[in-house]
C-alpha positions in Angstrom: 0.0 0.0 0.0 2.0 3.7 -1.3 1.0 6.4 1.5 -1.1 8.4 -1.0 -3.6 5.5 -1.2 -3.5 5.6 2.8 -6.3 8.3 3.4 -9.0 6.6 1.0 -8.4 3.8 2.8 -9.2 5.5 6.4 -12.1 7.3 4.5 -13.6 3.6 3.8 -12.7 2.1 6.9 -14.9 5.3 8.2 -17.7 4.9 5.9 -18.1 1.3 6.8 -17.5 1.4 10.7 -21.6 2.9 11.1 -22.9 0.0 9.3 -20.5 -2.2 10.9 -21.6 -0.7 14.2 -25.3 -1.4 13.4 -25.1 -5.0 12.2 -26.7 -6.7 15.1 -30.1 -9.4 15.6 -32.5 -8.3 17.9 -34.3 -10.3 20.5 -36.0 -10.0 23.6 -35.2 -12.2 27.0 -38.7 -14.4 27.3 -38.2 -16.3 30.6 -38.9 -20.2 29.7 -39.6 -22.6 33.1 -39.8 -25.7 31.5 -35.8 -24.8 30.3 -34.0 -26.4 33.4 -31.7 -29.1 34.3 -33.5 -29.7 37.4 -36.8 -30.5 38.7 -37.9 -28.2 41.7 -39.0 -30.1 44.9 -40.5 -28.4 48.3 -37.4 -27.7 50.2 -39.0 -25.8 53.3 -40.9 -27.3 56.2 -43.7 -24.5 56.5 -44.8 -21.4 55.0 -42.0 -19.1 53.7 -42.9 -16.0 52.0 -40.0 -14.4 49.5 -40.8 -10.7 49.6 -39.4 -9.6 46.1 -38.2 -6.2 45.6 -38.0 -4.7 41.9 -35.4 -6.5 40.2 -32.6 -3.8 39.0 -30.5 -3.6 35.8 -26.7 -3.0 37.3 -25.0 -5.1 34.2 -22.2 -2.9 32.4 -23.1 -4.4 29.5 -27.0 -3.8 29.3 -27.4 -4.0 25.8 -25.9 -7.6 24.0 -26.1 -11.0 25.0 -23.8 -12.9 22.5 -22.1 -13.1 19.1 -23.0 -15.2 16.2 -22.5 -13.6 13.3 -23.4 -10.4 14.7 -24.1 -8.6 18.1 -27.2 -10.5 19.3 -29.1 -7.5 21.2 -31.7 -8.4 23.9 -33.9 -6.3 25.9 -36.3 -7.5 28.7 -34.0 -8.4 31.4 -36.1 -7.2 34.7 -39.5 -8.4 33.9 -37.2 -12.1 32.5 -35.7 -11.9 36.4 -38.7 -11.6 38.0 -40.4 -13.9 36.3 -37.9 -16.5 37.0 -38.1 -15.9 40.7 -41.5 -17.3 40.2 -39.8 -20.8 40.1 -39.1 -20.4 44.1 -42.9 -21.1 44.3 -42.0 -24.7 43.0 -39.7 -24.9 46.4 -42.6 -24.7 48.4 -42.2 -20.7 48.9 -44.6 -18.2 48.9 -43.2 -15.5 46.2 -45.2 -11.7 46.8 -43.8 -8.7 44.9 -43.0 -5.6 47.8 -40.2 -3.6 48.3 -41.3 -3.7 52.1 -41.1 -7.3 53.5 -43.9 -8.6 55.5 -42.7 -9.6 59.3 -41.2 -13.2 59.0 -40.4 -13.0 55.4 -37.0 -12.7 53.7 -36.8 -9.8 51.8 -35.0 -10.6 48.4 -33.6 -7.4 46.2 -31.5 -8.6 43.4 -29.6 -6.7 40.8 -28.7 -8.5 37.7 -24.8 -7.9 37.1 -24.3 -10.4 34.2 -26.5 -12.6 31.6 -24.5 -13.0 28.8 -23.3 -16.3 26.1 -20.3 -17.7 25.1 -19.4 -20.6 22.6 -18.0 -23.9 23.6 -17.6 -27.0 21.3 -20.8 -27.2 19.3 -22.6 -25.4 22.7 -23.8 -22.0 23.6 -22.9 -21.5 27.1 -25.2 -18.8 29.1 -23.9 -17.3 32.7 -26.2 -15.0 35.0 -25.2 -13.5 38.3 -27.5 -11.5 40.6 -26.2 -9.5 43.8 -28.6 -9.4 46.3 -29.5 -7.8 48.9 -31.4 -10.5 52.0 -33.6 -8.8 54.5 -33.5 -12.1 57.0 -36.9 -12.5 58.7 -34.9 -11.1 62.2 -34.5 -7.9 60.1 -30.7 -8.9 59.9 -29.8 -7.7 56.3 -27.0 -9.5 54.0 -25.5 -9.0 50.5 -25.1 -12.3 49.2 -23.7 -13.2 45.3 -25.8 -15.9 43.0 -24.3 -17.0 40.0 -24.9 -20.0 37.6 -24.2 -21.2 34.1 -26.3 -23.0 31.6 -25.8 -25.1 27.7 -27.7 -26.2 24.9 -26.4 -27.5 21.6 -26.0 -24.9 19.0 -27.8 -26.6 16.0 -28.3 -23.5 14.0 -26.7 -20.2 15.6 -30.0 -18.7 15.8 -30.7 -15.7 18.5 -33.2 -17.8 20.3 -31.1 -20.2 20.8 -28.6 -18.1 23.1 -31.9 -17.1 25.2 -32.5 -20.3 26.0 -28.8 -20.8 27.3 -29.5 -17.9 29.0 -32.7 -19.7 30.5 -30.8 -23.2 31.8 -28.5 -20.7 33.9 -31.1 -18.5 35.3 -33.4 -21.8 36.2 -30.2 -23.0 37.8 -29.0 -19.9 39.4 -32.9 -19.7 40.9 -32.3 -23.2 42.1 -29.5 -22.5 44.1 -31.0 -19.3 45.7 -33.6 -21.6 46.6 -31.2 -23.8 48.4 -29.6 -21.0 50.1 -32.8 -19.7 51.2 -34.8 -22.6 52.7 -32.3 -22.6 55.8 -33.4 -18.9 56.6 -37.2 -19.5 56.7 -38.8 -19.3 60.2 -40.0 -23.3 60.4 -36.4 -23.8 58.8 -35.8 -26.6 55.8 -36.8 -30.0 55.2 -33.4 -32.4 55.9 -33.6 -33.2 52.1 -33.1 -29.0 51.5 -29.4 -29.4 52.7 -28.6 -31.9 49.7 -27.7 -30.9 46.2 -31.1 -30.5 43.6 -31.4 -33.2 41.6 
């Protein structure tokens, strides 16, 4: 390349960044229960109500998911949270929506820090984390850390396809809080509640 050819070059390269920039597939985060690796099984010994506070949006990243061939773009992520905090219900919980927990309850504030897809061998692998913030139901608060991961085959690259990667590690990640939170409820957990989910 002589130097004179050098500026038409950065002109294209310019010209072509915009479009670039734009290419990307749209999609939006549509929770999916029946997308888990694990059947839900009552894991406290009594009533235990889940008093969840608005899910917020603290990702850095709050706009992409993935890469195929191009920036896969999801919106949706609070209502897709709080929808899969429903699947505490399937623990034996009692799951109300309120910023202000009722007495006895644990409070449950979660901010969603990461949902995002990478590729593996012939897989699309999803990771979600939530930080939370526990009101215990002595009033005791806690910050506590979920995170999971979740697979599916990639048998055609399509967008849908990385949300429901996305799904297997929110079901799982919800499965664990579940675990974690059976032990806090006032008639404590069944002995079975201390043992992984199968």
């Amino acid at each position: 390349m002589t130097m004179k050819n050098m500026p038409l070059v950065a002109l294209l390269c310019a010209a072509l960044s915009p479009a670039v920039a734009m290419a990307a597939e749209k999609v939006t985060l549509v929770y999916e229960p029946q997308t888990a690796d694990n059947t839900p099984r009552r894991l406290v010994s009594s009533t235990c109500t889940v008093a969840l506070a608005p899910v917020q949006d603290g990702r850095n990243n709050r706009e992409t998911i993935g890469h195929e061939w191009e920036a896969i773009v999801a919106d949706g992520a609070v209502p897709w949270v709080t929808a899969a905090a429903d699947r505490l219900k399937a623990y034996g919980f009692d799951v109300v929506e309120t910023s202000t927990p009722p007495a006895g309850s644990i409070g449950l504030a979660p901010t969603l820090i990461r949902a995002y897809t990478f590729h593996g061998p012939m897989r699309i692998n999803g990771m979600v984390a939530l930080d939370s913030r526990l009101t215990l139901p002595n009033g005791q608060v806690e910050q506590r850390k979920f995170r999971a991961s979740g697979n599916k085959a990639n048998m055609a690259g399509s967008a849908s396809e990385y949300v429901t990667a996305l799904n297997y590690a929110i079901n799982n990640l919800m499965d664990n809080v579940a675990q974690q939170l059976a032990p806090l409820c006032p008639g404590g957990a069944l002995a079975q509640a201390s043992q992984t989910v199968q």
